[in-house]
N, C-alpha and C positions, 0 to 999 in steps of 0.2 A: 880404726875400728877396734871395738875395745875386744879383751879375748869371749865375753860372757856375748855378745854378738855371733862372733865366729861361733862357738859351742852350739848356739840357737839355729843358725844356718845348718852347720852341719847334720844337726840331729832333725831337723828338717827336712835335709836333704833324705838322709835313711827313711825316715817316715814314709815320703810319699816313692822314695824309687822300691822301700820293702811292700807296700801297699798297690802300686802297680803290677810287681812281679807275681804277689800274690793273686789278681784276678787273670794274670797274662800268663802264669804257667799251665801247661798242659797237667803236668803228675802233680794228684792233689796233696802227695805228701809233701811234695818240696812249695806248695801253697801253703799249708798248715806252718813251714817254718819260716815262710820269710812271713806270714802273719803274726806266729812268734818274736819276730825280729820288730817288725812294724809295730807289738805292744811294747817292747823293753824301751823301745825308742822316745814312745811317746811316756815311758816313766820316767827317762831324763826332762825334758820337759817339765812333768811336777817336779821335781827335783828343783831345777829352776824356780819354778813362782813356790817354793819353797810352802810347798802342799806334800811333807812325808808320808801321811796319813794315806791322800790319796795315791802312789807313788807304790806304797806296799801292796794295797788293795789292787791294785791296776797287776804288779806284779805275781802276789800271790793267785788270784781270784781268774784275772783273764789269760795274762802269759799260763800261768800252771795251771790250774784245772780245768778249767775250760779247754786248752788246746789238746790238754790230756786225752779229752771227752773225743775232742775231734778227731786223734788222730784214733782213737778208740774205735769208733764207730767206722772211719775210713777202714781197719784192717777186720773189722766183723762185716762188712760190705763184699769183700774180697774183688776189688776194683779189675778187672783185667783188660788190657788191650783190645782184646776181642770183644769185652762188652762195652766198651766207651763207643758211645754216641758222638761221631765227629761233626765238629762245628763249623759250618763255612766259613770261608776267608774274611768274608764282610764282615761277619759277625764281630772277630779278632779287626779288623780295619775301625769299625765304627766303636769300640771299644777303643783306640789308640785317639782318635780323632775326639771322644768325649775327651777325656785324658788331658789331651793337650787344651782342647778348649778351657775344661774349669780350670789346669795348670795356670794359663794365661789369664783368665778371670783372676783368681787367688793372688797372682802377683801384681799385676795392675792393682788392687784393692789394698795389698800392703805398702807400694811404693808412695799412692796419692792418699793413703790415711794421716794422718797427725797423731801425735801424744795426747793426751790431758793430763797436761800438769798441775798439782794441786796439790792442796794440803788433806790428810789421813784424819778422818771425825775418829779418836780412839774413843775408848770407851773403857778401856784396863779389862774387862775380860775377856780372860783366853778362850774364842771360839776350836781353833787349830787343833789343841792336846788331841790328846787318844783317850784321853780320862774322862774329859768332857763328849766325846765323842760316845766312849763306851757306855756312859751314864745317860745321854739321849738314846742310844738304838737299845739300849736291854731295861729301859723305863717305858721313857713314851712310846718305842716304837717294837715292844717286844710282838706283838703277833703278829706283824706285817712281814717281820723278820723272821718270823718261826713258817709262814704262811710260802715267805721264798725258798726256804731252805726245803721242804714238803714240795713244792713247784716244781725243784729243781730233780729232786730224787724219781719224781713222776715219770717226770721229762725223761732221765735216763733209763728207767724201768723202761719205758716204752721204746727207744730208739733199741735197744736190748732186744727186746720183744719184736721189734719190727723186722730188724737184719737177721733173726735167728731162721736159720733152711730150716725147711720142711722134708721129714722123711718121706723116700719114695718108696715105693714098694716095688720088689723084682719078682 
């Protein structure tokens, strides 16, 4: 087994045990961080199919600011014991038993897949850069980009806006 195998298993394996721990924790912070863990993981991955481009993006965008946001929101929430809504047993049972089912589906479907091997239609231009990249999303694709980044600031305005208490009066 070559080592670029092993590496793919391994970070496989983080993938899906940081993604299960994340639905199967009780405390949403330490959920917020194996989610954390479960995106760096899958940045190894691009790393592999040798996608840098998307690997930064994955890392800066969803590991960092977006968990930011989450953990953000989790501590303007002010989570406490006493107000968590306990969930029955089944609920965490029928969640373990999906789990295992697609687990078993997913490897059954990688064991009896095959290769395609074949030869690469090049064509000499570099899709991959960050130049190329940069010069499609701030040309063609400048207001849909402008239109998310606005999306995005909404979005937090309002989770902002929703978790802030309300004075009582004595």
């Amino acid at each position: 087994m070559s080592p670029i195998t092993l590496i793919f298993y391994f970070l496989s394996a983080i993938t899906l045990a940081s993604a299960f721990l994340t639905i199967y924790s009780k405390n949403p912070i330490h959920s917020a961080i194996y989610l954390v863990i479960c995106m760096v993981s899958i940045v190894g991955h691009y790393l592999m199919f040798n996608a840098q481009f998307l690997a930064l993006v994955q890392l800066i965008v969803y590991a960092g600011a977006i968990m930011v946001l989450f953990l953000f929101t989790i501590m303007l929430m002010n989570l406490n014991k006493e107000d968590e809504v306990h969930k029955p047993r089944i609920t965490r049972l029928g969640a373990i038993v999906v789990f295992i089912i697609t687990s078993i589906v997913l490897v059954t479907i990688f064991i009896h897949s095959k290769t395609i091997m074949g030869d690469y239609d090049t064509s000499g231009e570099d899709f991959q850069s960050i130049r190329k990249l940069g010069q499609v999303l701030l040309n063609e694709y400048m207001v849909p980009f402008e239109f998310a980044s606005i999306l995005l600031l909404v979005a937090m305005i309002g989770v902002v806006l929703l978790s802030k208490k309300e004075k009582t009066e004595k």
